[in-house]
C-alpha positions as CSV (number, residue, x, y, z in Angstrom):
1,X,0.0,0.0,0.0
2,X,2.8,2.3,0.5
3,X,5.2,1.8,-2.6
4,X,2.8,0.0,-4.8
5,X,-0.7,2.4,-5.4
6,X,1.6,5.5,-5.0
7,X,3.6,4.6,-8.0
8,X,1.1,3.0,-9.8
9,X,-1.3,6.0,-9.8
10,X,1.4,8.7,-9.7
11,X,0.0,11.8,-12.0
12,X,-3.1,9.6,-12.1
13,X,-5.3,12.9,-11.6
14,X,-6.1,13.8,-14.8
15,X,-6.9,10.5,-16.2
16,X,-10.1,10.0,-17.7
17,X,-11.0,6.7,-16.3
18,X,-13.4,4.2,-18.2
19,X,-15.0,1.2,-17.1
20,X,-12.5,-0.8,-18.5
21,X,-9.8,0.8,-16.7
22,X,-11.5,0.4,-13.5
23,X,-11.6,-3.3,-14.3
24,X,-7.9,-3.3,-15.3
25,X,-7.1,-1.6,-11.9
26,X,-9.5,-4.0,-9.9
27,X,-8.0,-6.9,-11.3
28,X,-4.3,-5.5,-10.4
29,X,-5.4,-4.7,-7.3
30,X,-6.9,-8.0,-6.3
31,X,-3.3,-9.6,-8.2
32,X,-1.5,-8.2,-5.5
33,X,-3.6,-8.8,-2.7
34,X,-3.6,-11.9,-3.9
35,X,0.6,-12.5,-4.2
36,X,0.9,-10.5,-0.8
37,X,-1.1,-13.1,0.5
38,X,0.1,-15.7,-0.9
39,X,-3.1,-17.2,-2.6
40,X,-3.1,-19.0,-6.5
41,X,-5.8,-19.2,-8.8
42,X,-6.1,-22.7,-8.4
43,X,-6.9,-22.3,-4.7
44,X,-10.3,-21.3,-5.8
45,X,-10.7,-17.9,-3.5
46,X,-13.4,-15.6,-4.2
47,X,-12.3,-12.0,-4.8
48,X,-15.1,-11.5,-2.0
49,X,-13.2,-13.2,0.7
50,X,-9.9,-11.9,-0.7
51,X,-11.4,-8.1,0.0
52,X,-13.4,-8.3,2.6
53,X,-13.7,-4.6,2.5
54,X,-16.0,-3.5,5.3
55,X,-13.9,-4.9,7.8
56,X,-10.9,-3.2,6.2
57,X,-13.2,-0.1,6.3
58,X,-13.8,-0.1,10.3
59,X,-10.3,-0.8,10.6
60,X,-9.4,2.4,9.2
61,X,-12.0,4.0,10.7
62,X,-10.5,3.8,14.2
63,X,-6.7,4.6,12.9
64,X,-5.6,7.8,14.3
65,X,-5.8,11.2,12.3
66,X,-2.1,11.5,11.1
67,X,-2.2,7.9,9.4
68,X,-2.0,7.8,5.6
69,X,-4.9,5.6,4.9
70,X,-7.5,7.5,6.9
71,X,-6.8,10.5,5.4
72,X,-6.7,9.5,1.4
73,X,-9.9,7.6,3.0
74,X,-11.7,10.6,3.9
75,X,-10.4,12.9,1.8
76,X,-11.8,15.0,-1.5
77,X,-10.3,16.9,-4.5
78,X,-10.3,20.8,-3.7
79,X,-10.2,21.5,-7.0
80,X,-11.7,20.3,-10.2
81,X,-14.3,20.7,-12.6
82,X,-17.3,18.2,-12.9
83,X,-18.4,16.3,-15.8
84,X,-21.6,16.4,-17.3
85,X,-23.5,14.0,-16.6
86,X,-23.6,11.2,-13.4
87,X,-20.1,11.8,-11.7
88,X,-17.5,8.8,-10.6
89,X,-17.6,7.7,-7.3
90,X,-15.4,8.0,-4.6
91,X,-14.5,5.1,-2.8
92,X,-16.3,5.7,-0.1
93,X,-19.4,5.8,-2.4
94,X,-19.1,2.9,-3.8
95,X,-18.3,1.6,0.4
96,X,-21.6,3.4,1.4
97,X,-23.6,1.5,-1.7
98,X,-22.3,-2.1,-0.3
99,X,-22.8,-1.1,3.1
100,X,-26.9,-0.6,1.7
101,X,-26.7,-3.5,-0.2
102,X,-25.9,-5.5,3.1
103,X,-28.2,-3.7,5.5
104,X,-25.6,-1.3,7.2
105,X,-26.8,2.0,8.0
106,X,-24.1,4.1,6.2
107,X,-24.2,7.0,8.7
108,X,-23.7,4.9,11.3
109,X,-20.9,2.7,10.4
110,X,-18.1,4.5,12.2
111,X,-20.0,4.2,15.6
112,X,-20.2,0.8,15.4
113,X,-16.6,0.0,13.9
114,X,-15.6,1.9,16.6
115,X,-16.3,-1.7,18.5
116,X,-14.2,-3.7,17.0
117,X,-15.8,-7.5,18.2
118,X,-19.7,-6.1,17.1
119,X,-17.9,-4.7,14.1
120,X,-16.8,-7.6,13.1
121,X,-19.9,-10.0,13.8
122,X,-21.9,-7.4,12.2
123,X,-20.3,-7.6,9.0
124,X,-19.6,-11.3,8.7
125,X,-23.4,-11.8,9.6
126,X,-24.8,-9.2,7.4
127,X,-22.2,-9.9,4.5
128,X,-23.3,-13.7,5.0
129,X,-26.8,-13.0,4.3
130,X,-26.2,-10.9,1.7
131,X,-24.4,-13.9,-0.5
132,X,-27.2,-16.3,0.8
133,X,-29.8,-14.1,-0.5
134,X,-27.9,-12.9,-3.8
135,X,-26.9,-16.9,-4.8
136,X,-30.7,-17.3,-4.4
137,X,-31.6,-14.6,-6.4
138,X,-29.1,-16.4,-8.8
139,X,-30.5,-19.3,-8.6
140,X,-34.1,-18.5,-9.1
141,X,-32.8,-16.2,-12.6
142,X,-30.9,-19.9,-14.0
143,X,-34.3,-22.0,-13.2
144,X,-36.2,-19.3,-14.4
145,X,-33.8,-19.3,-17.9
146,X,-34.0,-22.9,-17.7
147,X,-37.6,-23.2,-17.5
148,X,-38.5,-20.9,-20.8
149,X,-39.2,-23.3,-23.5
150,X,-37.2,-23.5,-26.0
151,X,-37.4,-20.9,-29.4
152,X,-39.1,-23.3,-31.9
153,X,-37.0,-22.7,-35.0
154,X,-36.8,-24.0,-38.1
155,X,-33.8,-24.1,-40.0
156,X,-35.2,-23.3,-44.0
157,X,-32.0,-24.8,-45.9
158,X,-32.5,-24.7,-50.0
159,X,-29.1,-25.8,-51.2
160,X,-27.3,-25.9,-48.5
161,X,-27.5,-22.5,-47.5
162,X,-30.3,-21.2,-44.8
163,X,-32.5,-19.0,-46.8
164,X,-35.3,-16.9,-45.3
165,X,-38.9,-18.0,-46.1
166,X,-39.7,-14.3,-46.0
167,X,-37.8,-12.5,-47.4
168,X,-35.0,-14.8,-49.4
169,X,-32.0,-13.5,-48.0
170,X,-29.2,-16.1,-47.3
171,X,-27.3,-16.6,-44.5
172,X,-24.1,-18.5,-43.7
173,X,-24.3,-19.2,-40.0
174,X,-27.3,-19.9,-37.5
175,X,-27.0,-17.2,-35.3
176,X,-27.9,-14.8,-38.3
177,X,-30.5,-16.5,-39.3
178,X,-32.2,-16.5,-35.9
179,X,-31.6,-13.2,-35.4
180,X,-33.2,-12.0,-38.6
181,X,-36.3,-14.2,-38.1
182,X,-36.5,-12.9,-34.7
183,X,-36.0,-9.0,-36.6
184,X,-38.5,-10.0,-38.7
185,X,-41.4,-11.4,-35.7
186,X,-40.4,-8.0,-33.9
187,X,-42.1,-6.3,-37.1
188,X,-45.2,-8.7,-37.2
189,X,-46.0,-7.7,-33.6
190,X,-45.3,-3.5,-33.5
């Protein structure tokens, strides 16, 4: 944390960050969690238990003031335009959305990771439930995929080669085909 994200992000101000470098700097990140701790792919370790971020979070909550990491934690830019449009988050946005998604009270977070032992039972617990109730969600989406019947298509081949019944046009692959017919149904019913 000290050598590492300093150099990484040197001058890193005036980037303008896309999704897909927020992804390439996740996955870095979690790399070197990852070789810090000493932890291979083939170990099979969720990048949730690897982060475990909202105990990380009360942890630096209850550093003292002159401590690096609680003040890049709570700090803001003084200066700086704003884009149009919705703005990036901060990482303590993005902390305050997960802490929602698993039933912490944002506004009162610090007060209770001020206790370290209910800090941390709160967290596992509500963390806990939270996968319980999002691999069930999960669940329910695959039966619910799995339980559409199937598209009844078929495949008009004259010569070899699928041909539309409609409109004559030939295609090479399936996945053309399919999606024209399916162009062509979304017509019929507007």
């Amino acid at each position: 944390m000290a050598v590492v994200l300093p150099n990484l992000l040197y001058s890193s101000e005036a980037w303008c960050v896309y999704r897909h470098h927020i992804r390439t700097l996740d996955r870095f990140h979690l790399k070197c969690l990852r070789t810090i701790m000493k932890i291979r792919w083939s170990d099979r370790v969720r990048n949730t238990e690897v982060l475990r971020q909202l105990r990380w979070c009360g942890h630096v909550s209850r550093m003292t003031e002159e401590r690096v990491a609680k003040r890049i934690f709570y700090s803001e830019l003084e200066e700086g335009k704003r884009k149009h449009g919705g703005q990036l988050l901060r990482y303590k946005d993005v902390q305050k959305r997960h802490m929602k998604r698993c039933n912490i009270e944002p506004s009162q977070w610090e007060g209770l990771a001020a206790q370290r032992p209910e800090w941390r039972e709160i967290v596992k617990r509500q963390v806990h439930e939270f996968e319980e109730q999002r691999t069930t969600e999960l669940d329910a989406k695959r039966d619910d995929l799995k339980a559409r019947p199937s598209a009844a298509i078929h495949y008009n081949y004259v010569g070899g080669v699928l041909r539309c019944p409609q409109c004559a046009r030939d295609f090479a692959a399936k996945i053309g085909y399919v999606s024209h017919l399916r162009a062509h149904q979304r017509r019929q019913d507007s």
